[in-house]
C-alpha positions in Angstrom: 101.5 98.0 63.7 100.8 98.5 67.1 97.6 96.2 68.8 97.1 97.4 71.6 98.0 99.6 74.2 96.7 99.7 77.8 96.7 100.9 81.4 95.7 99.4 84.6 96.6 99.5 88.3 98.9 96.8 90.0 94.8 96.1 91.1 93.8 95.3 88.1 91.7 98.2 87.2 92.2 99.2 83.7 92.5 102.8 83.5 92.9 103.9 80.1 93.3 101.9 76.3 93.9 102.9 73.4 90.5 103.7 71.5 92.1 104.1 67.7 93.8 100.9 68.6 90.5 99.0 68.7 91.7 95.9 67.6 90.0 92.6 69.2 93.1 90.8 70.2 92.8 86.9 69.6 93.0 85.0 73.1 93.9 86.4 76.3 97.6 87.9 75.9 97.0 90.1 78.6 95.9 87.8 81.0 98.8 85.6 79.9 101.5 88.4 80.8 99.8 88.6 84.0 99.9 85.3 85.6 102.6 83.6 83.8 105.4 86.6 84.2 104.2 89.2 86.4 102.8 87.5 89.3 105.7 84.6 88.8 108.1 87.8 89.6 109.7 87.6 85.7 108.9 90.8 85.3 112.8 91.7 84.7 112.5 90.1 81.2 112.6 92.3 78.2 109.1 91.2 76.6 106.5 87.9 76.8 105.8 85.8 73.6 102.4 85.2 73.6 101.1 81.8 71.5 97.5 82.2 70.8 95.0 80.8 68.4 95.8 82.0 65.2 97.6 84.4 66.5 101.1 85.1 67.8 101.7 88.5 70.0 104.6 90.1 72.0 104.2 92.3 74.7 106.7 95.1 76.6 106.1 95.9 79.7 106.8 99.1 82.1 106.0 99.9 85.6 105.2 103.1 87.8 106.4 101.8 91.5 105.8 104.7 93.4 102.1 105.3 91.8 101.4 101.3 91.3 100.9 101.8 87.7 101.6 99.2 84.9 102.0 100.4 81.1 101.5 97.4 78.6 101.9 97.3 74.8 100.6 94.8 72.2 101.8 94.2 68.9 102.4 91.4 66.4 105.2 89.3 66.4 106.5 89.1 63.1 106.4 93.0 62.7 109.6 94.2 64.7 108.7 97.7 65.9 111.8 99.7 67.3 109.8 102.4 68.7 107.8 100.5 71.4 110.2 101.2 74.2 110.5 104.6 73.4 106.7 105.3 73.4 106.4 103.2 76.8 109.0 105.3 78.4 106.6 108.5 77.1 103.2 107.5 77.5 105.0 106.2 81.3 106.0 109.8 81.9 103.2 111.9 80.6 100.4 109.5 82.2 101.9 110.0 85.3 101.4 113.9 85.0 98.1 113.8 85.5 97.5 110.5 87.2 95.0 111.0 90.2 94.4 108.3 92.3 90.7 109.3 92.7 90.0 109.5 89.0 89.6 105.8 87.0 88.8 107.8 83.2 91.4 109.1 81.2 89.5 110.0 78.0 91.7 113.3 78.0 95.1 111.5 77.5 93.6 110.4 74.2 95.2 113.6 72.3 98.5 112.8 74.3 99.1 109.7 73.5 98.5 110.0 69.8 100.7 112.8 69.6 103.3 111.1 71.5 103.2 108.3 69.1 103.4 109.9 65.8 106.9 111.4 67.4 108.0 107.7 68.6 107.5 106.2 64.9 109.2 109.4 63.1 112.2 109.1 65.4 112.2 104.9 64.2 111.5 106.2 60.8 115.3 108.1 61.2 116.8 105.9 62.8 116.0 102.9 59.8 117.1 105.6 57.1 120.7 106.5 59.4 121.3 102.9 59.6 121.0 102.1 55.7 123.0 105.1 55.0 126.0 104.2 57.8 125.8 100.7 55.8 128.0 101.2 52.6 130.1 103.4 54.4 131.3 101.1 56.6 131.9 98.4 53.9 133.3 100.3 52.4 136.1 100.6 55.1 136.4 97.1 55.3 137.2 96.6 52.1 139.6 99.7 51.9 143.0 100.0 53.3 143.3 100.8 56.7 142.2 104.8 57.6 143.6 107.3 60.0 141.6 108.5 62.8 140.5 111.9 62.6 138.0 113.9 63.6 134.3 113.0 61.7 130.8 114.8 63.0 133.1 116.4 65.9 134.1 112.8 67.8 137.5 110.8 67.4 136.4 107.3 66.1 138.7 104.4 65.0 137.6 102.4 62.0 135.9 99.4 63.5 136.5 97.7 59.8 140.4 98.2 60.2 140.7 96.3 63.8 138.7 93.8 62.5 140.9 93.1 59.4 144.3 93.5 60.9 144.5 90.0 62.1 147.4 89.6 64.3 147.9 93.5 64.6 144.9 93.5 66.6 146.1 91.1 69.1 149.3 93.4 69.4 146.8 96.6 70.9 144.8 94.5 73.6 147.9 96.1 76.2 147.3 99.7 74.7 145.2 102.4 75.1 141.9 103.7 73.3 141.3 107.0 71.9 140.0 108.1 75.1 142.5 107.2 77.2 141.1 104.3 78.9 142.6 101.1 79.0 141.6 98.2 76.6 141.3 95.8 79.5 143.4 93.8 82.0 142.4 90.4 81.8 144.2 88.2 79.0 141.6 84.5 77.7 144.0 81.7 77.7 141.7 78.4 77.0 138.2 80.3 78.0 139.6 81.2 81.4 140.7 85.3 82.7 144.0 85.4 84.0 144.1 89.1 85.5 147.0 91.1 85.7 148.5 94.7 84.9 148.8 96.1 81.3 152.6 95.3 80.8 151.6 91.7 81.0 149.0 91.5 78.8 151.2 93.8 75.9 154.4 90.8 77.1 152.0 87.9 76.6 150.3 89.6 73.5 153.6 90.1 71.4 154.6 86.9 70.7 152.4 85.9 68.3 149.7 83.4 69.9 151.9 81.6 72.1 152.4 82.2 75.9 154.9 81.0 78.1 153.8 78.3 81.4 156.2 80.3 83.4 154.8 83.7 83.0 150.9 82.2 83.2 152.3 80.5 87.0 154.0 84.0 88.2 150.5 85.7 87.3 149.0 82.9 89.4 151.1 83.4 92.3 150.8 87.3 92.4 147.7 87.2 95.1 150.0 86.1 97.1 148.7 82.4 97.6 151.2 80.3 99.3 152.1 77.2 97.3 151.1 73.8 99.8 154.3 72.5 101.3 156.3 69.6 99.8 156.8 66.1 101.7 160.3 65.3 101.3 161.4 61.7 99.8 163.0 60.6 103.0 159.8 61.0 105.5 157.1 58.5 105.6 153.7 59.3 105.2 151.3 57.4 107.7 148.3 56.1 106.3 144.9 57.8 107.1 143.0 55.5 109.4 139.8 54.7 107.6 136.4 56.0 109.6 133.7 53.6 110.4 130.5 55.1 110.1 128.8 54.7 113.5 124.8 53.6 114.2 122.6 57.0 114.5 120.8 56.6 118.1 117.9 58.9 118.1 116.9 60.3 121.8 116.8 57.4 124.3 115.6 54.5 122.1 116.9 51.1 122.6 119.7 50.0 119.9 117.9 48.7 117.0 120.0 45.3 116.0 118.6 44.5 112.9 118.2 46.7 109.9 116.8 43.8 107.7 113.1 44.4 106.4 113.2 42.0 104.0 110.5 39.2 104.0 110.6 36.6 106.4 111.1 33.2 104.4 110.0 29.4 105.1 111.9 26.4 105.3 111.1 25.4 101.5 112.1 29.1 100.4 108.8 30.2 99.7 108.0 33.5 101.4 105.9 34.0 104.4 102.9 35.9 103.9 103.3 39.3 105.0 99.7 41.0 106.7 99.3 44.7 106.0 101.1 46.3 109.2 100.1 49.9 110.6 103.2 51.6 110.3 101.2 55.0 111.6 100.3 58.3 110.7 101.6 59.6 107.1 103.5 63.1 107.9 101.0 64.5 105.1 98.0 64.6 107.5 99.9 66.6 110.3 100.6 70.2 110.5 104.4 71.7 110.8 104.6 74.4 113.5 106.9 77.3 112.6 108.9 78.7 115.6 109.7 82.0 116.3 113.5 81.6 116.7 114.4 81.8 113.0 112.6 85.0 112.9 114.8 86.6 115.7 117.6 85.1 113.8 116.5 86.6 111.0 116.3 90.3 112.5 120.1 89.6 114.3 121.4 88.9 110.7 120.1 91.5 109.2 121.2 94.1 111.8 124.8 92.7 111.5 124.3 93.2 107.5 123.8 96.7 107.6 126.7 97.5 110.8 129.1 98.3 107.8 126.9 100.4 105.8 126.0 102.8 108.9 129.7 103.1 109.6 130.5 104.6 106.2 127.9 106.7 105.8 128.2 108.4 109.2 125.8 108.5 112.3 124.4 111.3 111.0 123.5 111.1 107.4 122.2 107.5 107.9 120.3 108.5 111.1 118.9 111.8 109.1 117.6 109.6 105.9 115.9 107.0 108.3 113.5 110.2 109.8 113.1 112.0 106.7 113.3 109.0 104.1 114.7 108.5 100.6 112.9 110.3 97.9 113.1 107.3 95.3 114.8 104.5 95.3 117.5 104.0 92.3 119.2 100.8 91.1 122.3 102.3 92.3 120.6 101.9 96.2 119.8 98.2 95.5 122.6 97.2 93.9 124.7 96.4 97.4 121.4 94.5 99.2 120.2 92.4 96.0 124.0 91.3 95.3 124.2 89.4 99.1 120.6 88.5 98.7 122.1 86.5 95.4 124.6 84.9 97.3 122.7 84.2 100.1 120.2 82.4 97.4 123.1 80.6 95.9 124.3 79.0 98.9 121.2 78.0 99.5 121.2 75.6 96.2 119.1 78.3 94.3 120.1 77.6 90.5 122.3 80.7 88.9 120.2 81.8 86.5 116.8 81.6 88.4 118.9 83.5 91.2 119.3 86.3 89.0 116.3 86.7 87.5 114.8 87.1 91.0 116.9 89.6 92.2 116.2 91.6 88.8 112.6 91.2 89.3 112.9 92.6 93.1 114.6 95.5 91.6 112.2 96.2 88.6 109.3 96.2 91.8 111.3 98.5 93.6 113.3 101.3 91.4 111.6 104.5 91.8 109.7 103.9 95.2 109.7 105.8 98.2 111.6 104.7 100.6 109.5 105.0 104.2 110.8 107.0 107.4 113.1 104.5 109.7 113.1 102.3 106.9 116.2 100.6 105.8 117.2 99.6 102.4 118.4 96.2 103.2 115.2 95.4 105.0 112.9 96.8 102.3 114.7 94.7 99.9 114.5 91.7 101.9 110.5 92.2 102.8 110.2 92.3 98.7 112.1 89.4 97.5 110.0 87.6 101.1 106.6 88.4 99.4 108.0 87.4 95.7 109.6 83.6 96.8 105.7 83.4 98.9 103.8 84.5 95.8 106.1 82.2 93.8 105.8 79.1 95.8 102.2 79.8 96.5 100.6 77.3 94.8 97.7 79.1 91.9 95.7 75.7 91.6 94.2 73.5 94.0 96.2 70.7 94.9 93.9 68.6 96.8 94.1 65.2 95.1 91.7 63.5 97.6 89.0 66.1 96.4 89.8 65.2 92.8 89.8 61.2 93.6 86.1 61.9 94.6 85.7 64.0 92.0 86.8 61.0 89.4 84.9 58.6 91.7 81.4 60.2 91.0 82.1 60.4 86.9 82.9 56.4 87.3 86.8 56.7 86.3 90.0 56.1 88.3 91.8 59.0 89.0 95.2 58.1 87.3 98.4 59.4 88.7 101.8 58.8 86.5 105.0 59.3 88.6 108.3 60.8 86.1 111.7 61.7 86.7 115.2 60.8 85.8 117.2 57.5 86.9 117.3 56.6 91.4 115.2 59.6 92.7 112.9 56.9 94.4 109.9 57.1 92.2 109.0 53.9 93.3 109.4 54.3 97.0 107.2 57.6 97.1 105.1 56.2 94.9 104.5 53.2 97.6 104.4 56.3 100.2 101.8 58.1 98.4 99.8 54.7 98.4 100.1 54.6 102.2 98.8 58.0 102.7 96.0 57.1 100.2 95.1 53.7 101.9 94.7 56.0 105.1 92.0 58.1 103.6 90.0 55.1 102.5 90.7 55.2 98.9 91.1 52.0 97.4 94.9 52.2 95.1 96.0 49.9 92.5 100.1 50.0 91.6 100.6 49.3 87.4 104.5 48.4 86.6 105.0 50.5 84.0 108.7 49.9 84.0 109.8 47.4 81.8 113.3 48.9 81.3 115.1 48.5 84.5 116.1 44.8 85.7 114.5 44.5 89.2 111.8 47.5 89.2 108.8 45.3 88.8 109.8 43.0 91.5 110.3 46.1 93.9 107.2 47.5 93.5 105.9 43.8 94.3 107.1 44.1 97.0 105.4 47.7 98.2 102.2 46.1 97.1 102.3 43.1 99.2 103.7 44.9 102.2 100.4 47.5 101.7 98.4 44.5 100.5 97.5 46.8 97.7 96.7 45.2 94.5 99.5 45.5 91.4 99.2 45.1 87.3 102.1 43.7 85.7 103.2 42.2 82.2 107.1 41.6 82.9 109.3 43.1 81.1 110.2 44.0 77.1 106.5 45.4 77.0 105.0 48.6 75.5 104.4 50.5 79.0 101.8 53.1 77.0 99.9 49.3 76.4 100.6 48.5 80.4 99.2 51.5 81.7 95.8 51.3 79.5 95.5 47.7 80.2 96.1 48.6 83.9 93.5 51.8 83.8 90.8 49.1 82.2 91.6 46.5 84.8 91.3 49.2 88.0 87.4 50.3 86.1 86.5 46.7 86.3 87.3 46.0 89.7 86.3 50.1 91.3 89.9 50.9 92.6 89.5 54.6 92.7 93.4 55.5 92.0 96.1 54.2 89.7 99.1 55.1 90.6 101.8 54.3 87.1 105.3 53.7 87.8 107.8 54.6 84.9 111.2 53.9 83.8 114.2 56.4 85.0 115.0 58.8 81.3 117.4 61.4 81.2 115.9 64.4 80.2 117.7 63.8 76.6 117.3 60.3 76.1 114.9 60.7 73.4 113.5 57.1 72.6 113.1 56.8 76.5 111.1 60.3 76.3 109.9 59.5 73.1 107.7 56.5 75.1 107.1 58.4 77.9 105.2 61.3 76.0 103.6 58.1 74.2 102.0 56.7 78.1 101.1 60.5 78.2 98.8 61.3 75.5 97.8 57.6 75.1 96.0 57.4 78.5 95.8 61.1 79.4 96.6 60.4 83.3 94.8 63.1 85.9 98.3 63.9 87.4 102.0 63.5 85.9 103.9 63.9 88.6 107.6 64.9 88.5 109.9 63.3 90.6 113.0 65.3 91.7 115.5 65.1 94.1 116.1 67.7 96.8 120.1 67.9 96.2 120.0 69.2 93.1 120.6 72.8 92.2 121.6 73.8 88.2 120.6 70.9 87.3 117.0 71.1 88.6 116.7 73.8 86.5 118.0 71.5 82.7 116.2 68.3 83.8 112.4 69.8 84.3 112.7 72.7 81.5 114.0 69.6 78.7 111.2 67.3 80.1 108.5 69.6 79.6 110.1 70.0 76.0 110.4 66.7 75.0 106.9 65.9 76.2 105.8 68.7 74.1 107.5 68.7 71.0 107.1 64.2 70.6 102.9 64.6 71.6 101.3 63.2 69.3 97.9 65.7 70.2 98.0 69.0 69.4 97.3 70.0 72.8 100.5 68.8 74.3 100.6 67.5 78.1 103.1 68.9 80.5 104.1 68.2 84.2 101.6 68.8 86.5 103.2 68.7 89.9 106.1 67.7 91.6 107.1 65.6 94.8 110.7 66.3 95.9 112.7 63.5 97.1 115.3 63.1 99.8 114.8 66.3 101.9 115.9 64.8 104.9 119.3 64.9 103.8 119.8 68.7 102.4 119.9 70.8 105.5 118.9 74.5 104.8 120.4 73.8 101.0 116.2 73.9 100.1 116.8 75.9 97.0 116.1 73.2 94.5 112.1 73.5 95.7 112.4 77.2 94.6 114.2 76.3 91.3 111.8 73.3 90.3 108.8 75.4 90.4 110.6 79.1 89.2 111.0 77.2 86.0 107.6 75.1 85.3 105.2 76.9 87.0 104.3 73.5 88.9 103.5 73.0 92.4 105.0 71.2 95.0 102.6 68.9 96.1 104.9 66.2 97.9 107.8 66.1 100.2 109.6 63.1 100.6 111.7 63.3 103.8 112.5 59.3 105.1 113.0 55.8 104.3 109.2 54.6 105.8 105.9 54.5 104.7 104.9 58.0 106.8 107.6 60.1 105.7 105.7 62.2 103.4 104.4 65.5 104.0 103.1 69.2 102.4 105.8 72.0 101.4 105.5 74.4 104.1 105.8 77.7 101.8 106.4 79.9 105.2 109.2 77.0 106.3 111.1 77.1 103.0 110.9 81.4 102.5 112.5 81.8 106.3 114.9 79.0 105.7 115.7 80.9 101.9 116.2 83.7 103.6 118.0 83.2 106.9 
């Protein structure tokens, strides 16, 4: 049975609900949809699975671009209801008959909609009873010898039954031809990969029972007309490639730095020097990046070249008469050409796949049936679109002022408790010794717990960053419960007032489960203010497997019902990506986390804010 159905603005303003549908939904499914799928532009999915308490919902979705309208339908999970589309697609196109903008109750549409619903769920009604009557029938075929194809209710069919049961007859039709007259396909799967060629082949490959010859697979190959790499005979000599030394970066007119040795200073008897707490400046996170204007003209250039071709094939005319009078609505056929090279354009910018796609389905879903506006382009109105949705994406929806939250802690009496995640050489102890710095600058006092009693060597490197920073560290070795570490550290920082405890873990693959199985362990055992996820810049799939299977793991091994999941996370090594910035995008399309640190050096100071503007332009360029 149908929950709920209602109808609000893109606003917010609800404009009309169903009054016989009265039912007090349990939770906030609504409120869900909106801010975990509509604002997060993944509107293109089908429907939203909503887990409440004591209750378990899905919701279909449908939208009115051109009026702003959104059409939302509630029902229980476990009841699969086949009319909801349907009735969507009605209550969508009657509504908008009488839609005023000037007018906020619709107690009229009452009648309408009730109406409109008793036809959606006698139309399911007929379509379950076709269904379990088309049933026997067509087991019946199965089971039967194979029929010929005549005509039945008017239309030429082939029994489905009979090309499933032929076994290697069916392999011997892939080269024909279909009852209406189109071809079966042109593209033979040898191993999982598509081998194209004409129909011939396919029928030639096909007929011999399973097999296939190398010789004709190679001539298929070389039909593009690829030239094969030339051959170096046996008599001439190949001269070894001289191997390139990697030369010593100058930057501007500073004097040759000699030694690239920071390592501690040590006495005659081998016992190191002590090491005073240097000033190595101003962290990057207290200064403000400056946007220029030149990647916004570059921007416009690009764009102008995109759309050359289109204008030529169109015709001066025709394109110059729809940019004055405008497109009446715009259809998926319209967006089609400027969402596919906004795709690629994402891709090459190290934009996972799948999250790639989703976006430009979501651009589309915002766009079909608006108006296109006079000297308006298609390409650019696409373009401004998927702009505002990677802004409203990257946008952070929380505040992400940790020095508020320190203070915050500070007045309650507690450390505010900061645990730093990720899989194995990311650096999550070198930004965690950064993100110390830029504490230490803001007069917060930091204490460093070595929670990483896996790795040979990590306990003695983050000894190191704490007596570089002279910031105090908690350690126990190694072979020890890091869970116990961390709450023995937490106590020790409320004894001595250090406001922040920064907790360094072990590198895990995101399917290592006795690794994850202690990490989600540390979680819910000392229920840290802030897990952070370290990630690196360079990936791009990837980014999208490691954070979805950590926020998995952590959830499904919690111990608490209320499971914790990543709060934040600080991208590594973006110094050394470019414009290939699309793993920012990816990380936070797929946990909903932000951003809050940028990792961009080898010092102390090299750590800084995500510029959302920055990254967009640079997505986009």
């Amino acid at each position: 049975m149908l929950e709920q159905l209602l109808i609000f603005t893109r606003g917010g303003l609800i404009l009309w609900s169903c009054k016989e549908l009265m039912n007090a939904l349990k939770g906030s499914p609504i409120d869900n949809l909106i801010q975990s799928c509509l604002l997060e532009e993944r509107s293109s999915a089908a429907s939203y699975n909503y887990d409440g308490p004591g209750a378990a919902y899905t919701l279909k979705w449908t939208f009115h671009n051109e009026l702003g309208l959104v059409f939302v339908a509630v029902y229980q999970r476990i009841l699969h209801l086949l009319y909801v589309d349907e009735l969507l697609a009605m209550v969508k196109r009657d509504f908008s008959e009488i839609y005023d903008s000037k007018r906020t109750v619709y107690n009229d549409f009452d009648e309408t909609f009730r109406q409109l619903r008793k036809e959606a769920e006698a139309r399911a009604e007929e379509l379950k009873k076709s269904k379990q009557v088309s049933k026997p029938l067509s087991n019946g075929k199965k089971q039967g010898q194979v029929q010929k194809t005549g005509f039945e209710g008017g239309n030429m069919k082939k029994s489905e039954g009979a090309l499933a049961n032929d076994g290697g007859d069916g392999d011997n039709r892939k080269g024909g031809k279909l009852e209406n007259g189109h071809s079966k396909g042109n593209h033979v799967d040898i191993g999982g990969s598509k081998v194209n060629g004409s129909v011939n082949s396919v029928e030639n490959t096909s007929s011999n029972g399973g097999a296939f010859d190398v010789n004709k697979l190679q001539k298929l190959r070389t039909k593009g007309g690829k030239k094969t790499e030339t051959v170096v005979s046996k008599g001439s000599k190949v001269e070894p490639k001289k191997k390139v030394t990697k030369k010593n970066r100058v930057w501007d007119d500073s004097p040759r730095q000699e030694k690239l040795d920071f390592t501690d200073s040590v006495g005659e008897n081998g016992d190191h020097i002590e090491v005073v707490a240097a000033d190595h400046g101003e962290s990057m996170m207290d200064k403000e990046e400056i946007l220029s204007s030149e990647s916004e003209s570059e921007e416009d250039e690009e764009v102008g070249k995109d759309s050359k071709p289109e204008t030529k094939k169109k015709g001066w005319f025709s394109s110059m008469f729809q940019s004055i009078a405008g497109k009446a609505n715009l259809e998926k056929s319209d967006l089609e050409p400027a969402l596919k090279a906004l795709k690629d354009r994402l891709m090459t910018k190290n934009v996972a796949e799948e999250i790639a796609e989703k976006l430009c389905e979501s651009v589309a879903a915002s766009l079909e049936g608006k108006k296109l506006a006079s000297f308006t382009r298609v390409s650019s109105t696409v373009q401004a679109a998927m702009e505002e949705a990677l802004v409203r994406i990257l946008t952070p929806r929380r505040s992400i002022d940790i020095l508020r939250d320190v203070h915050v802690a500070k007045e309650q009496g507690k450390p505010y408790v900061v645990v730093f995640v990720g899989v194995n050489g990311v650096g999550k102890s070198t930004n965690l010794a950064k993100v110390a710095y830029w504490l230490q600058q803001h007069k917060v006092s930091v204490m460093m717990a070595a929670c990483d009693t896996f790795r040979s060597g990590a306990v003695e490197q983050l000894r190191t960053h704490a007596r570089r920073l002279q910031i105090p560290i908690f350690e126990k070795g190694y072979e020890k419960d890091p869970a116990i570490v961390a709450k023995e550290a937490i106590q020790e920082a409320t004894r001595n007032g250090s406001d922040v405890v920064l907790v360094d873990t072990a590198g895990r693959m995101q399917d290592n489960e006795p690794l994850m199985r202690a990490l989600s362990k540390l979680i819910s055992l000392n229920k840290p203010d802030l897990v952070l996820f370290v990630g690196e810049a360079l990936v791009g799939n990837d980014a999208v497997d490691q954070l979805s299977k950590f926020d998995q793991k952590l959830a499904d091994l919690s111990s608490s019902p209320s499971a914790r999941l990543i709060d934040g996370i600080l991208l590594t090594k973006f110094d050394t990506i470019d414009d290939k910035v699309g793993a920012a995008l990816s990380m936070v399309y797929i946990s909903g986390a932000p951003v809050m640190f940028v990792g961009c050096g080898q010092s102390y100071t090299d750590l800084k804010k995500l510029n959302v503007k920055s990254i967009v332009k640079t997505l986009l360029k």
